[in-house]
C-alpha positions as CSV (number, residue, x, y, z in Angstrom):
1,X,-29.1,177.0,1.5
2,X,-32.0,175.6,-0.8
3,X,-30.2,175.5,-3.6
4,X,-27.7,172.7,-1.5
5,X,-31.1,171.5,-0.9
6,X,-32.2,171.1,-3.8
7,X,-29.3,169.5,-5.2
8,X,-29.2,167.1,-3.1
9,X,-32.5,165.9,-3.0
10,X,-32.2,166.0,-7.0
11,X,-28.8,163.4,-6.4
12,X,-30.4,161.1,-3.9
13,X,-33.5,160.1,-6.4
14,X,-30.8,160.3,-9.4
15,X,-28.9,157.7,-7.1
16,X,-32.0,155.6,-6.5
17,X,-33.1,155.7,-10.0
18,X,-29.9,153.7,-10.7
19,X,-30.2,151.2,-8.4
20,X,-33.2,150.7,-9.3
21,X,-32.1,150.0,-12.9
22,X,-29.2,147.8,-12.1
23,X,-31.2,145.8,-9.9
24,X,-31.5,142.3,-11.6
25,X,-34.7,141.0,-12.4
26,X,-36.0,137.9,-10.9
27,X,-35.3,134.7,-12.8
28,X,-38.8,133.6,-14.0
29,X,-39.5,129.9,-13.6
30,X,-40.1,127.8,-16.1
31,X,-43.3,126.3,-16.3
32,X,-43.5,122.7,-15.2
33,X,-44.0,120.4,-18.1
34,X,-47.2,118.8,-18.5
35,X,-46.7,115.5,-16.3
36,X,-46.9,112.1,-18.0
37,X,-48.2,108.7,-16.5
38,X,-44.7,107.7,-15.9
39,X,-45.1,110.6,-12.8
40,X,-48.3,108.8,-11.3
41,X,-47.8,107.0,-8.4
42,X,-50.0,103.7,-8.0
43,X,-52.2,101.8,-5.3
44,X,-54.0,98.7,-6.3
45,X,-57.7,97.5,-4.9
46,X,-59.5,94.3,-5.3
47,X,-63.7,94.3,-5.7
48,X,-65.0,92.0,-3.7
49,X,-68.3,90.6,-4.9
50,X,-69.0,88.0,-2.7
51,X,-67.8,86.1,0.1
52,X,-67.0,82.7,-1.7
53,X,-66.2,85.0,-4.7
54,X,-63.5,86.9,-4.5
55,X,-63.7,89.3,-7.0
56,X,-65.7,90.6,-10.4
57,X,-64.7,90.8,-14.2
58,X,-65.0,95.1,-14.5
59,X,-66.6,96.0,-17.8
60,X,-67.6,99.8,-17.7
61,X,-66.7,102.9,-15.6
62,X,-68.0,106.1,-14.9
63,X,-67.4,109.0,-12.4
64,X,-68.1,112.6,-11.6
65,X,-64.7,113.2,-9.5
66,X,-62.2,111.2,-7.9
67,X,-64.7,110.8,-4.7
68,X,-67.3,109.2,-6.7
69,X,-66.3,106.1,-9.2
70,X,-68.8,103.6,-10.3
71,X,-67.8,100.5,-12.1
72,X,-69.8,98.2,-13.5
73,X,-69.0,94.1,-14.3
74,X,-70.4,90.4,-13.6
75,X,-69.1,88.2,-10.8
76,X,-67.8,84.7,-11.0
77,X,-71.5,83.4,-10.3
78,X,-72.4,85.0,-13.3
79,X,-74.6,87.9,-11.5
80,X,-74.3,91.4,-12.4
81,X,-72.4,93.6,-9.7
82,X,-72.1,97.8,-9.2
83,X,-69.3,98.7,-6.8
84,X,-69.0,103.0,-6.1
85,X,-65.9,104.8,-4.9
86,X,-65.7,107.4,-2.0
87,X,-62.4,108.3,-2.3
88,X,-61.3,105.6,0.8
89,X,-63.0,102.3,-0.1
90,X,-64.9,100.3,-3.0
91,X,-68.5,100.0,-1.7
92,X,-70.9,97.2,-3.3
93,X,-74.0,99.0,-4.1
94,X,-75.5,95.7,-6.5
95,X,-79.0,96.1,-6.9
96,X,-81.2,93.9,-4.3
97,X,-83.2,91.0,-4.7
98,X,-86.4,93.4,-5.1
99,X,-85.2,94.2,-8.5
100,X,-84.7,90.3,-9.5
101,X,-88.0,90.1,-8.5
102,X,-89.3,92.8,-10.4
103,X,-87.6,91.4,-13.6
104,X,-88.5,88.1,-12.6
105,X,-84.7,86.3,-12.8
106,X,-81.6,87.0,-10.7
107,X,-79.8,86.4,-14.2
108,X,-78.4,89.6,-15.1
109,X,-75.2,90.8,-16.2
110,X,-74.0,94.5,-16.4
111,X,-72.1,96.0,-19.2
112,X,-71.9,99.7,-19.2
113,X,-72.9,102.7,-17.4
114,X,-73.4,106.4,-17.4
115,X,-74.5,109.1,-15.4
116,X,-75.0,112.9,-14.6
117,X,-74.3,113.2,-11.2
118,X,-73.9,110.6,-7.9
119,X,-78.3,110.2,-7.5
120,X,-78.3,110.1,-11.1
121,X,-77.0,107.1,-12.4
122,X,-77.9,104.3,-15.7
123,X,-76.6,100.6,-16.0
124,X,-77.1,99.0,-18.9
125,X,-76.8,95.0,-19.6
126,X,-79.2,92.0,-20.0
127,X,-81.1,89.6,-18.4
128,X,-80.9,85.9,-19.4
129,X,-83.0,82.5,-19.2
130,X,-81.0,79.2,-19.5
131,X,-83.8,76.7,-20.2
132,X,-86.3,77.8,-22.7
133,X,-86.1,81.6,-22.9
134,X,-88.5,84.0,-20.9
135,X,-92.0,83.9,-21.1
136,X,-92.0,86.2,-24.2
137,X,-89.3,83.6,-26.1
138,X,-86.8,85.6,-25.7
139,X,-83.2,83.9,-24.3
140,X,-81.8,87.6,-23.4
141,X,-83.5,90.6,-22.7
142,X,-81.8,93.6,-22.2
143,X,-82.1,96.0,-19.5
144,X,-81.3,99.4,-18.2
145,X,-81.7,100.2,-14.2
146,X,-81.4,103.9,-12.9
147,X,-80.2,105.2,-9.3
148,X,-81.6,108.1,-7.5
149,X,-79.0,108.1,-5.0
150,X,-81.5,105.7,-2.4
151,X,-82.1,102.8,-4.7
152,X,-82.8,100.6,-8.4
153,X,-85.5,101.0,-10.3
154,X,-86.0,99.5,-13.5
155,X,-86.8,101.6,-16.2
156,X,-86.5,99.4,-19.2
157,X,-86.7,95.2,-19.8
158,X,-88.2,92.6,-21.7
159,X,-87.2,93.6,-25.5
160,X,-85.0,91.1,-27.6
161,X,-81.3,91.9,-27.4
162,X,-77.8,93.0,-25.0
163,X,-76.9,96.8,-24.3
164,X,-73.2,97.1,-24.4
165,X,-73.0,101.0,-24.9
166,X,-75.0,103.5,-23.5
167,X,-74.6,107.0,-23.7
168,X,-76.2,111.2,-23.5
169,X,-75.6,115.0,-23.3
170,X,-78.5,114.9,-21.1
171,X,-81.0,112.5,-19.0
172,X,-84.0,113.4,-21.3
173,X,-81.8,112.7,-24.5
174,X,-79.9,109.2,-24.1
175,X,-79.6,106.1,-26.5
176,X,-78.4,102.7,-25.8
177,X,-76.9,100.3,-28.0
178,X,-75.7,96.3,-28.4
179,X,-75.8,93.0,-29.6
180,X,-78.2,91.9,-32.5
181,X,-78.8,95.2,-33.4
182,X,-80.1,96.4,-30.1
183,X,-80.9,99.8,-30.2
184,X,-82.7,102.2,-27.4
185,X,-83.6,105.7,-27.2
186,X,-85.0,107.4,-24.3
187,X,-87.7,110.1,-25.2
188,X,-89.6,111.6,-23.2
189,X,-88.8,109.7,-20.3
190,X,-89.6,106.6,-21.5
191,X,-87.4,104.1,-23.4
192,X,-88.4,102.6,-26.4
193,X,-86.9,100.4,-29.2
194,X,-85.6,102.5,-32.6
195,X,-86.7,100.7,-35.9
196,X,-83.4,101.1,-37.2
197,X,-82.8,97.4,-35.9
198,X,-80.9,95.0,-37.9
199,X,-80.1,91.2,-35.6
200,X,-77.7,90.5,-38.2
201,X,-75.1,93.6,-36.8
202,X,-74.1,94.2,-33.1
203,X,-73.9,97.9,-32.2
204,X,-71.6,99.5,-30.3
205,X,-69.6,101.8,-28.8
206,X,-72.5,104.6,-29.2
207,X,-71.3,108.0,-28.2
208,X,-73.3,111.6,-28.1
209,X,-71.6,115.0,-29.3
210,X,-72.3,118.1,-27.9
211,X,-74.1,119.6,-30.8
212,X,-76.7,116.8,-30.3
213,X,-75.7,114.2,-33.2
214,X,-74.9,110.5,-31.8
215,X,-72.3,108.3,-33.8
216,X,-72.4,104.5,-33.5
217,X,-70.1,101.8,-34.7
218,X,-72.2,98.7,-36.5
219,X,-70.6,95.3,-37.0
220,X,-71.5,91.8,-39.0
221,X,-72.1,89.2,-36.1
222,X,-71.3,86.4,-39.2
223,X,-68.4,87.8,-41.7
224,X,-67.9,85.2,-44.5
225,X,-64.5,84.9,-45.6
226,X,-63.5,87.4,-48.4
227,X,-65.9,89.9,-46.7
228,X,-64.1,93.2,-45.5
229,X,-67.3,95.0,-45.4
230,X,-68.2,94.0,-41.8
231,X,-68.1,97.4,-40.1
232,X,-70.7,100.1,-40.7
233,X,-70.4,103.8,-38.7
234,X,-73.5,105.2,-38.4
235,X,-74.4,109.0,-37.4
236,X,-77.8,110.1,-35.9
237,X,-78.5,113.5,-36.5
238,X,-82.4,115.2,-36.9
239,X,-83.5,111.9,-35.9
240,X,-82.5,109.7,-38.3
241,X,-79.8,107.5,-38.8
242,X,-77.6,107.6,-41.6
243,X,-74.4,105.1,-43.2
244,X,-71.7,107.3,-43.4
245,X,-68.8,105.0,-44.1
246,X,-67.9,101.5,-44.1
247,X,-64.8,99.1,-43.9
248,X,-64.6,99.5,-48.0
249,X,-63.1,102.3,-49.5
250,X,-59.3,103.9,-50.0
251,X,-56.7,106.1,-48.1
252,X,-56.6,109.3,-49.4
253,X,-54.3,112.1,-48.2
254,X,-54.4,110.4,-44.4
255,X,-57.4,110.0,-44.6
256,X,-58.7,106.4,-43.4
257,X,-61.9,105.2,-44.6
258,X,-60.8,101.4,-45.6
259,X,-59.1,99.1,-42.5
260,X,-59.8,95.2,-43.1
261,X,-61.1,94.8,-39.8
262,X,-62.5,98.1,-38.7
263,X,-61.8,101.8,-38.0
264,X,-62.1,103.1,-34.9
265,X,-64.9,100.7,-33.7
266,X,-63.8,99.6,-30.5
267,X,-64.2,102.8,-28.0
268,X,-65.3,106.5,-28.4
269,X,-64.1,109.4,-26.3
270,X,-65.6,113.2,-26.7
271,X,-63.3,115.6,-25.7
272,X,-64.2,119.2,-24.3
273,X,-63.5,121.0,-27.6
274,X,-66.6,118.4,-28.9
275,X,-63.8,116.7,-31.1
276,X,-65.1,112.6,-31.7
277,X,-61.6,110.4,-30.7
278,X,-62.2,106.6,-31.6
279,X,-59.6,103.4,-31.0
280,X,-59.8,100.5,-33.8
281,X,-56.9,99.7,-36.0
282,X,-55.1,102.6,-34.9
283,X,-55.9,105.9,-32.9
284,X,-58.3,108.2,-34.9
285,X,-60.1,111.6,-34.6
286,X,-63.2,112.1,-36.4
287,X,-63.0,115.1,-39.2
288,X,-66.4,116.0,-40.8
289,X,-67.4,112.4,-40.7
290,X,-64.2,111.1,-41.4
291,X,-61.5,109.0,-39.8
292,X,-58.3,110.7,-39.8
293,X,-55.5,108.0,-38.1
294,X,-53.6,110.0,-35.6
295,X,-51.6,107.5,-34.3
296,X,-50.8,103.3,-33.7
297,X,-53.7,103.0,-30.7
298,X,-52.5,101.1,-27.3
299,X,-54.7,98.5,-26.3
300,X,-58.0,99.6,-27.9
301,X,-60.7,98.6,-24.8
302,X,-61.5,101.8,-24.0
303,X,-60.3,105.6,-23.6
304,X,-60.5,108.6,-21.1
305,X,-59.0,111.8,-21.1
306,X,-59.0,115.0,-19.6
307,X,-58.2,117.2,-23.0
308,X,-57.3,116.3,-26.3
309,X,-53.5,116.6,-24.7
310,X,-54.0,114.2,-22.3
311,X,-55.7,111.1,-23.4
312,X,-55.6,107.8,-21.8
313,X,-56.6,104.3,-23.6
314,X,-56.6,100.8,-21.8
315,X,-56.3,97.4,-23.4
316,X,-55.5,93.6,-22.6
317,X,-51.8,92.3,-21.2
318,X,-51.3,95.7,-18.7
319,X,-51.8,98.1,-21.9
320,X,-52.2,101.5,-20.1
321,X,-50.6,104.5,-22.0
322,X,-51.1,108.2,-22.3
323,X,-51.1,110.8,-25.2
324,X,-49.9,114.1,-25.2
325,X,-51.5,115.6,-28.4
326,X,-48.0,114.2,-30.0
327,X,-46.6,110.8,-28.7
328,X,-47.8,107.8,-26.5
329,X,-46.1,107.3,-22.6
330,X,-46.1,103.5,-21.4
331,X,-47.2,103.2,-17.9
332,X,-45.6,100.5,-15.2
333,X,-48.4,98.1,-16.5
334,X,-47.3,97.5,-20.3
335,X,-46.3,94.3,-20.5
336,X,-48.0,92.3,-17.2
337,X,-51.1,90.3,-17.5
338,X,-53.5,92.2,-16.0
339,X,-56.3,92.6,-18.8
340,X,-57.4,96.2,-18.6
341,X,-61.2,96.7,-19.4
342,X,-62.0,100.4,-18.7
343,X,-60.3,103.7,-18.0
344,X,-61.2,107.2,-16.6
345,X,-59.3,110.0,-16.4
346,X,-59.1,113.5,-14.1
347,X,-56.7,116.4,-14.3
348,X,-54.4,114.6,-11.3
349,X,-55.9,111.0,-11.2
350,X,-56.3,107.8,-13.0
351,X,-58.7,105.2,-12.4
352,X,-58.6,101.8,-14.3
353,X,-60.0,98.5,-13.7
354,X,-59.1,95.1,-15.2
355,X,-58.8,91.6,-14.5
356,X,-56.3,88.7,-13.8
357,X,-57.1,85.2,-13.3
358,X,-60.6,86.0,-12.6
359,X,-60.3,88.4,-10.1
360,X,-61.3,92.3,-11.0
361,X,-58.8,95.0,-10.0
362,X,-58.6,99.0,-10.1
363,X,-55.4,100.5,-10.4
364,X,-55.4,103.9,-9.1
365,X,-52.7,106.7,-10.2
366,X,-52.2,109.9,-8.4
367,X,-49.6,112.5,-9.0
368,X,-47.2,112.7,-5.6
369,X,-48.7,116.1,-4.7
370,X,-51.9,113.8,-4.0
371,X,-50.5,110.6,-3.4
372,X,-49.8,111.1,0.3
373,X,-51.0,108.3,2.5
374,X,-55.0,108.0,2.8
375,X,-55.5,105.2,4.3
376,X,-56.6,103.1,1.2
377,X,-56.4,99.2,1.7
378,X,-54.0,98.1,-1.3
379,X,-54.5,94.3,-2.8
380,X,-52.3,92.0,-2.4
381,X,-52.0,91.6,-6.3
382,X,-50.4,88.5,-7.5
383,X,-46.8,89.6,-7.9
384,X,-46.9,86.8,-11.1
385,X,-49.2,89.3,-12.8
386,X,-45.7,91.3,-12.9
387,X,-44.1,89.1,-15.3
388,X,-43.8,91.1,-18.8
389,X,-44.5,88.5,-22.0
């Protein structure tokens, strides 16, 4: 009797064992392919600036997450405008007439910003005097303005010169840079001029690595003709700022360190591996202090990105397009009139903001597993801004 027993409690786990084997595995799924911008879906929003005014001319972005976009840009009565998103609408949030008066002219104009979190935010620009300058001579003057989440203050005016970049690891370690050889640092709290000021070059884009070392594009404000040394790139590194290539030179082995009108001058982007990416006469990545061409660049105003896989630049005539690491993907935009002036990029949205016939828009691309209804009021964008060239 146990030796039946035995048996057959030896055939039934024999028998199991063997269904166990021929039991097919699970098919494993295939991992989704990274998405492209061709999968974004899009909602359109106009910034209203004023009540007469429709609109603003956008000329810088910045955010900390899709819930908190700032943009930056100049409305049609020529007055510098700040507009922050909450995820549902576009809220004003222009300095008030307290900070005109601190100044001491409602002329302004904002070009850029950067921040470090929602109370912790820096707009860069100018102020400027039509009849006979400002009190010091000057015509413009430029100016940098700080939110702490409540209000403005101004934290720097009344030196020569228009920021058009600004830009910092940190708040205690920034620099600012612009027209005429404008040229700021913030140290120890304070901002104050750098010497290394030349009026006869503007400056700009500026952009700060993670190692500590700012690079700057410099170029002639007067090129004769027969000159192809107009652009300068410039590193700061130990605190001092160094030439470390120009618009003379060769190519050598793919490597790009002559283009007759510039190399990579016209935007910056650091990505999260600390890699440099520029956009000027092509698409570039900077390799110890070198231009190496990746690509043709796509529109060349400015450029976002999530990882050196996913990079987005912006340009004029609908230019919006995205890089894998290997090729360039057109978005709906290519080819209408909408000039895009600024682009910023997270892992499942898009933000960009341009302008047609004098009216600022933001174009806002979601994947579908976010683009579900929200309740977002969509512009009613001029269906000729459609038309491809």
């Amino acid at each position: 009797m146990f030796l039946k027993l035995m048996v057959f409690v030896f055939l039934l786990v024999f028998s199991m064992g063997l269904s166990c084997c021929d039991q097919p595995a699970e098919p494993k799924e295939n991992p989704d392919p990274n998405p492209t911008i061709r999968d974004f879906s899009w909602d359109i929003d106009t910034l209203e600036a004023l009540p007469n005014y429709t609109s603003i001319i956008p000329a810088d972005i910045w955010a900390s997450s899709p819930t908190d976009v700032w943009i930056v840009g100049i409305n049609p009565a020529w007055h510098g405008e700040v507009f922050h998103y909450d995820g549902k609408r576009w809220n004003k949030v222009s300095p008030n007439d307290d900070i005109a008066l601190t100044i001491g002219t409602f002329n302004m104009d904002f070009t850029c910003i950067w921040g470090f979190g929602k109370n912790d935010i820096y707009v860069g620009g100018y102020t400027y005097y039509f009849q006979g300058g400002s009190e010091r001579g000057n015509d413009f003057e430029n100016l940098i303005l700080h939110w702490d989440g409540i209000r403005w203050s101004v934290v720097h005016h009344q030196t020569q010169g228009i920021i058009n970049s600004i830009h910092g690891n940190s708040p205690n370690v920034m620099l600012a840079s612009g027209v005429g050889g404008t040229l700021l640092q913030k140290r120890n709290g304070a901002w104050e001029r750098l010497n290394y000021l030349n009026p006869k070059y503007d400056y700009q884009p500026i952009k700060a690595l993670p190692n500590g070392d700012f690079y700057m594009s410099a170029e002639k404000r007067d090129v004769k003709e027969g000159d192809t040394s107009n652009v300068y790139y410039n590193k700061y590194t130990n605190n001092y700022w160094v030439k470390i290539d120009s618009s003379v030179g060769t190519n050598n082995d793919g490597v790009f360190s002559y283009h007759p009108k510039g190399f990579a001058h016209k935007a910056y982007w650091v990505s999260p591996q600390g890699n440099l990416f520029g956009t000027g006469s092509g698409f570039h990545k900077l390799v110890n202090d070198k231009w190496i061409r990746v690509s043709n660049s796509y529109g060349g105003n400015d450029l976002s990105g999530t990882n050196e896989t996913n990079i987005f630049e912006c340009g004029n005539g609908g230019d919006l397009w995205q890089f894998d690491g290997n090729q360039w993907h057109p978005s709906k935009w290519v080819g209408t009139y909408i000039d895009f002036k600024c682009v910023w990029v997270f892992e499942k949205e898009v933000f960009c903001a341009g302008s047609y016939q004098g009216n600022g828009y933001v174009v806002k691309g979601k994947l579908p597993s976010l683009s579900a209804s929200s309740g977002i009021s969509v512009a009613n964008f001029p269906s000729a801004a459609f038309k491809t060239r």
